[in-house]
PAMARKOL-655427 format. One record per residue: residue number from 1; residue in three letters; chain; y, x, z of N, C-alpha, C in turn. Coordinates in steps of 0.02 Angstrom, whole numbers. Example, Ala and Ser with C-alpha at 12.3 -4.5 7.8 and 13.67 -1.06 7.14 Angstrom:
// PAMARKOL-655427
(1 'ALA' 'A' (-284 660 390) (-225 615 390) (-165 660 390));
(2 'SER' 'A' (-112 642 354) (-53 684 357) (2 645 394));
END
This chain:
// PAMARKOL-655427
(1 'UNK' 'A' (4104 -5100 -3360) (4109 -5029 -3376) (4135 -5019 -3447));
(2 'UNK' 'A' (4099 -5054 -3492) (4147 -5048 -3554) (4216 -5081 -3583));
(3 'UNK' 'A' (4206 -5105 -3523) (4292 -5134 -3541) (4359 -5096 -3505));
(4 'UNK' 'A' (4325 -5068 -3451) (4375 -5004 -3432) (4365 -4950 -3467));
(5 'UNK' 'A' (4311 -4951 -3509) (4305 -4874 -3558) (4362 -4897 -3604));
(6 'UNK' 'A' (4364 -4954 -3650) (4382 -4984 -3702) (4469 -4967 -3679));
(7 'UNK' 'A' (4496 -5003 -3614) (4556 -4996 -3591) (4573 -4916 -3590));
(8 'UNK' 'A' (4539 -4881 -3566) (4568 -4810 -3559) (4568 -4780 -3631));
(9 'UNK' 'A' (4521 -4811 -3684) (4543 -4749 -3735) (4602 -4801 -3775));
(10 'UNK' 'A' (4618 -4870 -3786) (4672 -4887 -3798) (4728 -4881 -3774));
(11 'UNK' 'A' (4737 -4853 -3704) (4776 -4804 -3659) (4792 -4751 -3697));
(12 'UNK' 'A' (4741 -4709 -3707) (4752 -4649 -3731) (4775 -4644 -3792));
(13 'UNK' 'A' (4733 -4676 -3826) (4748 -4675 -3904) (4822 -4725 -3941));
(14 'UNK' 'A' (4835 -4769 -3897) (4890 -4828 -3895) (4874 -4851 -3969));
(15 'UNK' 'A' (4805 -4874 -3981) (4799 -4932 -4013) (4729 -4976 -3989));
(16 'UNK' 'A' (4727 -5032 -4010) (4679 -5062 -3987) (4594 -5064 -3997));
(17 'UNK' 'A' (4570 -5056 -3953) (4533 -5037 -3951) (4477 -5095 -3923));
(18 'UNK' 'A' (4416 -5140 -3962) (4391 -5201 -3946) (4320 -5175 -3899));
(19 'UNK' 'A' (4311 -5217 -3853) (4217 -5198 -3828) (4177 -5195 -3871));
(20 'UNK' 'A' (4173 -5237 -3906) (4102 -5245 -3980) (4117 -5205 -4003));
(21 'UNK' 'A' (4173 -5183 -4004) (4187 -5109 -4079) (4153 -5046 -4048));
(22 'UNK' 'A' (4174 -5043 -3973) (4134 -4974 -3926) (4047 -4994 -3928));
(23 'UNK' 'A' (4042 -5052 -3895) (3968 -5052 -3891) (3937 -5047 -3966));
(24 'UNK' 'A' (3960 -5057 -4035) (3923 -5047 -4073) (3931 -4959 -4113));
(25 'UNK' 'A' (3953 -4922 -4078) (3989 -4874 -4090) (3920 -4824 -4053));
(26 'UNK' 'A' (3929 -4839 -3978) (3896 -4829 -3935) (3806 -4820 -3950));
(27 'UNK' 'A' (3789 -4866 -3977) (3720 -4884 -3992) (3708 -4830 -4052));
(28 'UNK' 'A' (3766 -4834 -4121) (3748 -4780 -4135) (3738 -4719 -4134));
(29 'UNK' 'A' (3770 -4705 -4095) (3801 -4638 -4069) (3708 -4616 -4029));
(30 'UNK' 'A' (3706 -4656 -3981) (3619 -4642 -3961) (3573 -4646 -3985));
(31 'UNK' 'A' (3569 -4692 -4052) (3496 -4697 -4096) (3505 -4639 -4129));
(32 'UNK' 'A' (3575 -4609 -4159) (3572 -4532 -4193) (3531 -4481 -4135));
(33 'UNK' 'A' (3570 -4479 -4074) (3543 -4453 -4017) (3483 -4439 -4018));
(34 'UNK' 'A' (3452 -4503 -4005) (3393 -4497 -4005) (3328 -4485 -4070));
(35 'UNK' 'A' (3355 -4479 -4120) (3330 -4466 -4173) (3331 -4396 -4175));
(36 'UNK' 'A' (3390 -4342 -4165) (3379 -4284 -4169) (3346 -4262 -4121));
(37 'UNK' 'A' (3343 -4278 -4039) (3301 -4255 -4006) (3229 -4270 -4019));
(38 'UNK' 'A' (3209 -4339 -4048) (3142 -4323 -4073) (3117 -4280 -4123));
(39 'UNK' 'A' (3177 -4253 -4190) (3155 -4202 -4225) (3156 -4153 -4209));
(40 'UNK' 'A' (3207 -4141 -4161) (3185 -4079 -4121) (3130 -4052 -4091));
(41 'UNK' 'A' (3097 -4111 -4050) (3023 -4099 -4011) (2973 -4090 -4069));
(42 'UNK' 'A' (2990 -4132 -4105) (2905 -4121 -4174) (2929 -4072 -4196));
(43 'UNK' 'A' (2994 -4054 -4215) (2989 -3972 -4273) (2996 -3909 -4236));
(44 'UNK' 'A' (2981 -3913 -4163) (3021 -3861 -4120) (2974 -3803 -4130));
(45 'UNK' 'A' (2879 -3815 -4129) (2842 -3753 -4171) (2847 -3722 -4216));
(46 'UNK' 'A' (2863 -3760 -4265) (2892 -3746 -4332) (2948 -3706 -4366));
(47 'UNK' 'A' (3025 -3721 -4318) (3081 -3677 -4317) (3079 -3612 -4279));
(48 'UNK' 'A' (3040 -3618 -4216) (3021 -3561 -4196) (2956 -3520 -4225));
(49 'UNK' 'A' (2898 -3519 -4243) (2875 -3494 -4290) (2900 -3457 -4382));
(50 'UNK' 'A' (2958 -3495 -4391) (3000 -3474 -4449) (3046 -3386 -4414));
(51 'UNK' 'A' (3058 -3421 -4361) (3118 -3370 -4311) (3094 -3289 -4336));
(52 'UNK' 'A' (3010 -3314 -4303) (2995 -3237 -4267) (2928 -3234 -4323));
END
């Protein structure tokens, strides 16, 4: 799967494009992910109490 991801955006983009470079791309892309959705859940009383 990531090596046909990797092929299609070096397709697209027409430069090269490595697996390790996506998968470590990838990983960050979800630990941010998942970092804002956890600040989201702990501050979500908080921003809404500011709201109203």
């Amino acid at each position: 799967m990531m090596a046909a991801l990797a092929r299609a955006i070096s397709r697209a983009t027409r430069t090269t494009v490595e697996v390790e470079t996506l998968k470590v791309l990838v990983i960050f892309s979800a630990s941010g992910l998942l970092l804002s959705l956890v600040a989201a859940m702990i501050y979500k009383q908080a921003f809404s109490a500011a709201l109203f």
